[in-house]
C-alpha positions as CSV (number, residue, x, y, z in Angstrom):
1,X,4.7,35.9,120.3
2,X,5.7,33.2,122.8
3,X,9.0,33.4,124.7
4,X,11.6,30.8,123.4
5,X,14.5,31.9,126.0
6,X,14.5,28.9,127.1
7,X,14.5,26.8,124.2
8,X,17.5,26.6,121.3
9,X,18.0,29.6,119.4
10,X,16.8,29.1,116.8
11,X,14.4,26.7,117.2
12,X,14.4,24.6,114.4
13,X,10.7,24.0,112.8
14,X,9.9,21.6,110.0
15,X,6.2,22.1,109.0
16,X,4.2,19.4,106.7
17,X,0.9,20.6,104.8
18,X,-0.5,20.1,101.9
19,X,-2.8,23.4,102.5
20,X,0.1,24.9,101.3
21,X,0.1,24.3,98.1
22,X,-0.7,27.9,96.4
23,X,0.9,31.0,97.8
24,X,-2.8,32.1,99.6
25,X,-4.8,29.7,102.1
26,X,-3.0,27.1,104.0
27,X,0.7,29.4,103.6
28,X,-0.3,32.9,104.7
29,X,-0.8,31.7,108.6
30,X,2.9,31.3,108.7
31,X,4.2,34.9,107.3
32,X,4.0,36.0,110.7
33,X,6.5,34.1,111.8
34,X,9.2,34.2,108.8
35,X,11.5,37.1,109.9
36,X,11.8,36.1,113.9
37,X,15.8,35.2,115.2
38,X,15.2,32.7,117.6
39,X,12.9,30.4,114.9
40,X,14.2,28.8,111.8
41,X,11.4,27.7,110.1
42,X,11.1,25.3,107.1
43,X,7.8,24.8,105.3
44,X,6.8,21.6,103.4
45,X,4.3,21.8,100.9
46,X,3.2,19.0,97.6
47,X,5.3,19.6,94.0
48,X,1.1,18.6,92.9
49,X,-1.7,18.1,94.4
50,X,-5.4,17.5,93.7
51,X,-8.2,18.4,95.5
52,X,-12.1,18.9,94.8
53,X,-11.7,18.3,91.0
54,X,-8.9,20.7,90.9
55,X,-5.3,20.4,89.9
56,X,-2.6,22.5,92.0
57,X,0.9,22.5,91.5
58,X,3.1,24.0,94.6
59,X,4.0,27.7,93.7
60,X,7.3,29.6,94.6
61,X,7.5,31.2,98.1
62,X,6.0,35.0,97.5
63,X,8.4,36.2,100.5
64,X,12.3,35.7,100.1
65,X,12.4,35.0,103.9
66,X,10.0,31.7,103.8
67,X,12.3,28.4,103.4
68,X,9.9,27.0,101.6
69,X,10.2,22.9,100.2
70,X,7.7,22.0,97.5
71,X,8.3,18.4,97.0
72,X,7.0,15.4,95.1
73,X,4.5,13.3,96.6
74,X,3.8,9.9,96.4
75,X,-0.4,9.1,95.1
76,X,-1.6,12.4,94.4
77,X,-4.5,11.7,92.5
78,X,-6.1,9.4,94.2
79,X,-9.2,10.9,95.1
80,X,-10.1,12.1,98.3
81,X,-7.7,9.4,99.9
82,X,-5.4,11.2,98.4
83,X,-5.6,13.2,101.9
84,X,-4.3,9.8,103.9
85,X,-2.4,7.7,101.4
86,X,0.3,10.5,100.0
87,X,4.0,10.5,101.5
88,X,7.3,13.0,100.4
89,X,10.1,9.8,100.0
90,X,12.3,13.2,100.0
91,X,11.1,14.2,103.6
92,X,13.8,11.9,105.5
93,X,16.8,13.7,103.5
94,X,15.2,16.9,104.4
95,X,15.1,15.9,108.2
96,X,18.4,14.8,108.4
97,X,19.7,18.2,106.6
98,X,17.5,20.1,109.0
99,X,17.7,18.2,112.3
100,X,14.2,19.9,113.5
101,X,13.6,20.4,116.9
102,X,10.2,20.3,116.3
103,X,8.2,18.4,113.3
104,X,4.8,19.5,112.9
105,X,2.5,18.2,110.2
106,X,-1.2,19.5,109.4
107,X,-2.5,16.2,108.7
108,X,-4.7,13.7,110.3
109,X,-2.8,10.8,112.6
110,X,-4.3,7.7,110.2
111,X,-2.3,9.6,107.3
112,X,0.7,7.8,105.6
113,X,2.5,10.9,106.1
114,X,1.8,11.2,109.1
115,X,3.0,7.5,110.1
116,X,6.1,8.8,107.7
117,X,6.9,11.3,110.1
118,X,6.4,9.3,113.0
119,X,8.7,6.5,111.9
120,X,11.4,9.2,110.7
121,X,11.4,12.3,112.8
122,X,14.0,11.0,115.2
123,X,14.3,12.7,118.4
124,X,11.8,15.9,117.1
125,X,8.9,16.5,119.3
126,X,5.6,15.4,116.4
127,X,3.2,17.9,117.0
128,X,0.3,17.0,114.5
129,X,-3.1,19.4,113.7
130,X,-6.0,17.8,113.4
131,X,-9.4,18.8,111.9
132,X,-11.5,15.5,112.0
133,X,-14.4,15.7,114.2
134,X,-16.3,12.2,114.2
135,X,-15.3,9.1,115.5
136,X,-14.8,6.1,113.1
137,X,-13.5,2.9,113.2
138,X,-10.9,3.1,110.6
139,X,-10.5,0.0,108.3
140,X,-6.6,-2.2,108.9
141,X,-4.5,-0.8,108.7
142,X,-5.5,3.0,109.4
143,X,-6.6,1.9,113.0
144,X,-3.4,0.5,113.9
145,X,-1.2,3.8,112.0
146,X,-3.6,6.1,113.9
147,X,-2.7,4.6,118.0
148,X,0.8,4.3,116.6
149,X,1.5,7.7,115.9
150,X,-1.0,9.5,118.5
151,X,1.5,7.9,121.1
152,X,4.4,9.2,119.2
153,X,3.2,13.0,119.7
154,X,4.2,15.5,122.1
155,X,0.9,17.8,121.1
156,X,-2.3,17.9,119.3
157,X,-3.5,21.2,117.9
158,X,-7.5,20.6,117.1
159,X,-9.9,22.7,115.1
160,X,-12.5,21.7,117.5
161,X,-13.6,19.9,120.7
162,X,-15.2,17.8,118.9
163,X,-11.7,16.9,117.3
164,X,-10.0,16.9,120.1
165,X,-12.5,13.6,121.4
166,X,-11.5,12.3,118.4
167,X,-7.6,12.0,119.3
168,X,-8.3,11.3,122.9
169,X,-10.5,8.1,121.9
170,X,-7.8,7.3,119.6
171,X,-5.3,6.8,122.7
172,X,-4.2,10.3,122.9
173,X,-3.3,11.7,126.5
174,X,-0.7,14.4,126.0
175,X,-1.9,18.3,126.2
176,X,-4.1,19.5,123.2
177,X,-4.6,23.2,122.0
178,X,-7.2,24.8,120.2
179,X,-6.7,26.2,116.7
180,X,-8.9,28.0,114.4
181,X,-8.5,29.0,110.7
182,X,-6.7,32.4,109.6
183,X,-8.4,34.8,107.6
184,X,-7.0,36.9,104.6
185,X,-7.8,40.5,105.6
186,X,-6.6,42.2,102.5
187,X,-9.2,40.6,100.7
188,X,-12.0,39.9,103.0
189,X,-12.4,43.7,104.8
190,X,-15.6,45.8,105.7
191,X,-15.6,48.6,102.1
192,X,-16.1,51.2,105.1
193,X,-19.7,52.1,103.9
194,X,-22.0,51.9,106.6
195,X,-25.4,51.5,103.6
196,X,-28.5,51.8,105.5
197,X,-30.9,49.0,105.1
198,X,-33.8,48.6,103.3
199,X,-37.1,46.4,103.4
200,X,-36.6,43.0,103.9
201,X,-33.6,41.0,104.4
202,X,-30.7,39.7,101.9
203,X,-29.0,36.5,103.0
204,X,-26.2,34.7,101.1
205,X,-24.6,31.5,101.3
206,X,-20.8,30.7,99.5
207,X,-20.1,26.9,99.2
208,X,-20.5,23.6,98.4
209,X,-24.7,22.9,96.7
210,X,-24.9,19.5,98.6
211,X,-27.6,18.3,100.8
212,X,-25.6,18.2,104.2
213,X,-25.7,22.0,104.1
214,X,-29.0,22.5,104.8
215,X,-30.2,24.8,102.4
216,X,-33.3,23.0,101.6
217,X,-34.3,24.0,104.9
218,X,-33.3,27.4,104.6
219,X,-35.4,27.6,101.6
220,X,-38.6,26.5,103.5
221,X,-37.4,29.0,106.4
222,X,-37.9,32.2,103.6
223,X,-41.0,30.7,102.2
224,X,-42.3,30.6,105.9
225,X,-41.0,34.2,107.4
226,X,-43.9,37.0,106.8
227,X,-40.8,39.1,105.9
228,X,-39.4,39.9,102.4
229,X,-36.1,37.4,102.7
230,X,-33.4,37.1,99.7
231,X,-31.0,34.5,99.1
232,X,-28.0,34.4,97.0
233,X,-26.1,31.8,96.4
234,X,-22.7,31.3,95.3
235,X,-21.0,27.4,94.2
236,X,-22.1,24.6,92.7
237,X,-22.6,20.7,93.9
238,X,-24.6,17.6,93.1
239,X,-27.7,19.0,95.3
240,X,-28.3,22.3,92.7
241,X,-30.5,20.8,90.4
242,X,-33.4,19.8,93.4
243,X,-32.3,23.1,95.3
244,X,-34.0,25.0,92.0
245,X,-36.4,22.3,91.7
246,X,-37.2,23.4,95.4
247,X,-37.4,27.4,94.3
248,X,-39.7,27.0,91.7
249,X,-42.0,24.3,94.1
250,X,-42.0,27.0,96.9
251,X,-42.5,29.9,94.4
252,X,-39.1,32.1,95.3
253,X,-38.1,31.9,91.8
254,X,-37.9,36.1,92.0
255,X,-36.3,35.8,95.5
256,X,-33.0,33.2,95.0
257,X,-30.7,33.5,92.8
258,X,-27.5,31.0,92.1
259,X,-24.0,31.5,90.5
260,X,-21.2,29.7,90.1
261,X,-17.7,29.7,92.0
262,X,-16.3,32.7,92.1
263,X,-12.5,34.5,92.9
264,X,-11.6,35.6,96.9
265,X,-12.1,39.2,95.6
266,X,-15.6,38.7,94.0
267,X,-16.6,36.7,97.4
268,X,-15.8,39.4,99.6
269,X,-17.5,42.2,97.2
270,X,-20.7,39.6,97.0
271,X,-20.5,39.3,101.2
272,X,-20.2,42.9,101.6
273,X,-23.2,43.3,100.3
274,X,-25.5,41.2,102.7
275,X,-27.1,41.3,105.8
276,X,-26.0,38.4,106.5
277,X,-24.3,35.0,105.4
278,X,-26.0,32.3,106.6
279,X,-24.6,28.2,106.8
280,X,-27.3,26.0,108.1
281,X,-25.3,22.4,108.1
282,X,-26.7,19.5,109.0
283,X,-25.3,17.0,111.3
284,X,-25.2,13.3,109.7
285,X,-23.5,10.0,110.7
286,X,-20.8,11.4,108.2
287,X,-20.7,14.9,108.5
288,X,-20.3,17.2,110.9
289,X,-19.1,20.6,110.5
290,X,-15.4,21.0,111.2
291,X,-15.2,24.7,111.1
292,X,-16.6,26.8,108.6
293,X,-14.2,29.2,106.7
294,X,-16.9,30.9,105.2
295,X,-18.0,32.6,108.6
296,X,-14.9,34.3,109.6
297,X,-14.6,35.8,105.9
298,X,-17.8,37.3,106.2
299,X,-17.3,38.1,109.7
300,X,-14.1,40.1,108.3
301,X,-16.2,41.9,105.8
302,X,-18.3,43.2,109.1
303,X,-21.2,40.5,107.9
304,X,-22.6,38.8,110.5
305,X,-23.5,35.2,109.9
306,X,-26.8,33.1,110.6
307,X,-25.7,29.1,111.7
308,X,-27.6,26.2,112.9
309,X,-26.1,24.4,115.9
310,X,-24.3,21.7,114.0
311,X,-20.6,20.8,114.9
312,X,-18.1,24.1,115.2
313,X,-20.8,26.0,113.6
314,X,-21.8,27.8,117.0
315,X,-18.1,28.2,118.3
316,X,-16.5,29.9,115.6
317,X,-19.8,32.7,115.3
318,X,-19.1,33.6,118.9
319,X,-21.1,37.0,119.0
320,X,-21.0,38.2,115.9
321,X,-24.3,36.2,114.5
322,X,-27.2,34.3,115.5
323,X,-27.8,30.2,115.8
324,X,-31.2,28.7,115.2
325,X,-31.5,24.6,115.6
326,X,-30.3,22.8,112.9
327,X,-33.0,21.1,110.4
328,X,-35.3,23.5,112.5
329,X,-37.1,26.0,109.3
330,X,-39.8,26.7,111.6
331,X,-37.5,28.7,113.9
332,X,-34.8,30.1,111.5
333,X,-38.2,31.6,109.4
334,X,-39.2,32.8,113.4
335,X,-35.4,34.2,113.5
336,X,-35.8,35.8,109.7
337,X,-38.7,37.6,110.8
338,X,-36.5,39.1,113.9
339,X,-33.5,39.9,112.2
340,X,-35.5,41.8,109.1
341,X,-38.2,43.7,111.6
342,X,-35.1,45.5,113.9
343,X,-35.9,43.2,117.1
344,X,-32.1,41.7,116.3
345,X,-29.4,44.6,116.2
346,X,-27.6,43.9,113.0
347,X,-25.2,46.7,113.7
348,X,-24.2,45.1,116.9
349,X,-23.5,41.5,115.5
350,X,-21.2,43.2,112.6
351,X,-19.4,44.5,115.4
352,X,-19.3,41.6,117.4
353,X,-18.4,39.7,114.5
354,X,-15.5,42.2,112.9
355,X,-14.0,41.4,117.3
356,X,-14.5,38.1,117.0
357,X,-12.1,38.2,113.9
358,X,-9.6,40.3,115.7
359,X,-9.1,38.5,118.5
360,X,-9.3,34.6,117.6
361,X,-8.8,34.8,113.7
362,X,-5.8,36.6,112.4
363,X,-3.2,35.5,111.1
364,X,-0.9,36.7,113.2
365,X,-3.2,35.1,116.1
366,X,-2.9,31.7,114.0
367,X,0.9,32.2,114.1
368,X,1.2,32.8,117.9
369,X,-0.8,29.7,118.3
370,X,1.7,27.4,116.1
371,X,4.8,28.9,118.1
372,X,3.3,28.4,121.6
373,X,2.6,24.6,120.8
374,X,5.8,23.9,119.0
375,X,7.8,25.5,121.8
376,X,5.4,23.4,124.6
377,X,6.2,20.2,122.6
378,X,9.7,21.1,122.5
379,X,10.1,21.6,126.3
380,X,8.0,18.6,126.4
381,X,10.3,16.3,124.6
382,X,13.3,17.6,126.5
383,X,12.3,16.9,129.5
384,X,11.1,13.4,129.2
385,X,14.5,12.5,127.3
């Protein structure tokens, strides 16, 4: 971990997300840091929240040593806006019980909350994490909240470069650092069994059935390989009905299969079992991939993972996979073909892709990244006071 010698000890640390709802996910990238003298660390997280259909109300801390806040929110069912447009009206008392050094939120600068923050975190360096990865113009008054509090932060963590243009053409010009997503190794691991390989290939996919993702053109990559290629699928979405439509058209009925959501624990069994994951996204005026969870859980299962070159897609697969060009079937059927015949060293990209993991997607990696920036936005902050 980062050296805070130089800073107050402890370091005080208030930290905003919603991701944090539920004891897993958004939550576990901070038990590294929960036991460590020179960091007092409060966590923030939603009394409810919904998200994707789903209802979630903010569990107990797990750990005894996590000073955990799950507080009320203001708006939290209002759709997908719910993301922007939801505030804690208990946050200021918090603050001024706390007195943070440093008040980091995992939010997008256009957010009420973030603007909250902003307007309330006194003389806290605002270090905000950011995941959007095009450039819009945002309707009044989101424009005007976003340059507001961009120029009220001492540093930008991004998922992506991509994300990082985003701030900068936002009015941004303070130091930004790169973070990626942690992954949950307990449940997503190799089984240790090393099964040799039969005819063919078997490909999966875990996520959201909706056109952006590209799996119609993954489907015309299997009927196009001369190779034997399986795909399973696990989730569900608005695109299912003309993805089977598109099986039966293309005669793979025998060869894809689909099921719904599933638990972490029955993901990781179901990726264990491939040769590889594939994610194919398309890039569209509205969506470009921000990250890709999915890759570095099957990466941590030892599966290496198939992507086309849309948005982080490439970046977080480092090594441990293969990219063809997105909306490309042609080439990914040309790739197929490869990977099943032995020209493409499966071995090698699991790996490639089990390093990959070890050295960018930890939690404990995750962790040291959060402490270096809120110590850099601290010293920051100090010195131009």
């Amino acid at each position: 971990m980062s050296d805070l010698r130089s800073a107050p000890s402890p370091l005080r640390v208030v930290s905003v997300a919603h991701s944090a709802v539920g004891q897993k996910g958004g939550r576990q990238r901070y038990t590294p840091l929960l036991r460590q003298s020179d960091l007092d660390l409060h966590l923030v997280a939603p009394k409810n929240w919904r998200e994707f259909g789903r209802s979630l109300t903010g569990e107990p801390a797990a750990d005894p040593a996590m000073q955990l806040h799950v507080l009320p929110i203001l708006f939290p069912s209002a759709g997908p806006l719910n993301w922007y447009l939801h505030f804690y009206p208990r946050l200021p008392r918090l603050l001024r019980k706390v007195r943070p050094h440093v008040l980091h939120l995992w939010e997008e600068p256009w957010s009420i909350v973030a603007l909250q923050a902003a307007l309330t975190k006194r003389e806290a360096a605002l270090v905000l994490e950011v995941d959007q990865n095009i450039l819009k113009t945002l309707p009044p008054p989101f424009e005007t909240i976003r340059r507001f509090v961009l120029k009220k932060c001492a540093h930008i963590l991004a998922r992506s470069p991509d994300a990082e243009a985003v701030v900068r053409a936002g009015g941004y010009e303070g130091p930004v650092t790169m973070i990626g997503y942690g992954v949950d190794q307990d449940c997503f691991r190799p089984d240790g069994v090393a099964a040799p390989r039969g005819a063919g290939l078997r490909i999966g996919y875990v996520g959201r059935l909706v056109e952006e993702k590209g799996l119609d053109d993954v489907l015309d990559a299997i009927a196009r390989a001369e190779a034997r290629v399986d795909l399973d699928l696990i989730g569900a979405g608005p695109h299912e009905g003309k993805l089977r439509a598109r099986v039966e058209r293309l005669g793979l009925a025998e060869r894809v299969s689909f099921r719904d959501w599933a638990p972490p624990h029955e993901v990781a069994q179901f990726m264990r079992g491939l040769d590889a994951l594939i994610l194919f996204t398309r890039t569209t005026p509205h969506v470009r991939e921000q990250f890709g969870r999915v890759i570095i859980e099957a990466q941590s299962c030892g599966v290496p993972v198939i992507g086309s070159t849309g948005g982080a897609i490439p970046d977080v697969i480092g090594e441990g996979g293969w990219i063809a060009p997105e909306r490309d079937s042609p080439a990914l059927a040309r790739l197929l073909d490869d990977i099943a015949a032995g020209n493409e060293d499966v071995r090698a990209k699991s790996r490639a892709a089990l390093e990959n993991v070890a050295t960018r997607f930890t939690y404990e990696e995750v962790a040291r990244t959060l402490r270096r920036a809120w110590l850099e936005a601290y010293h920051a902050t100090s010195l131009s006071a």
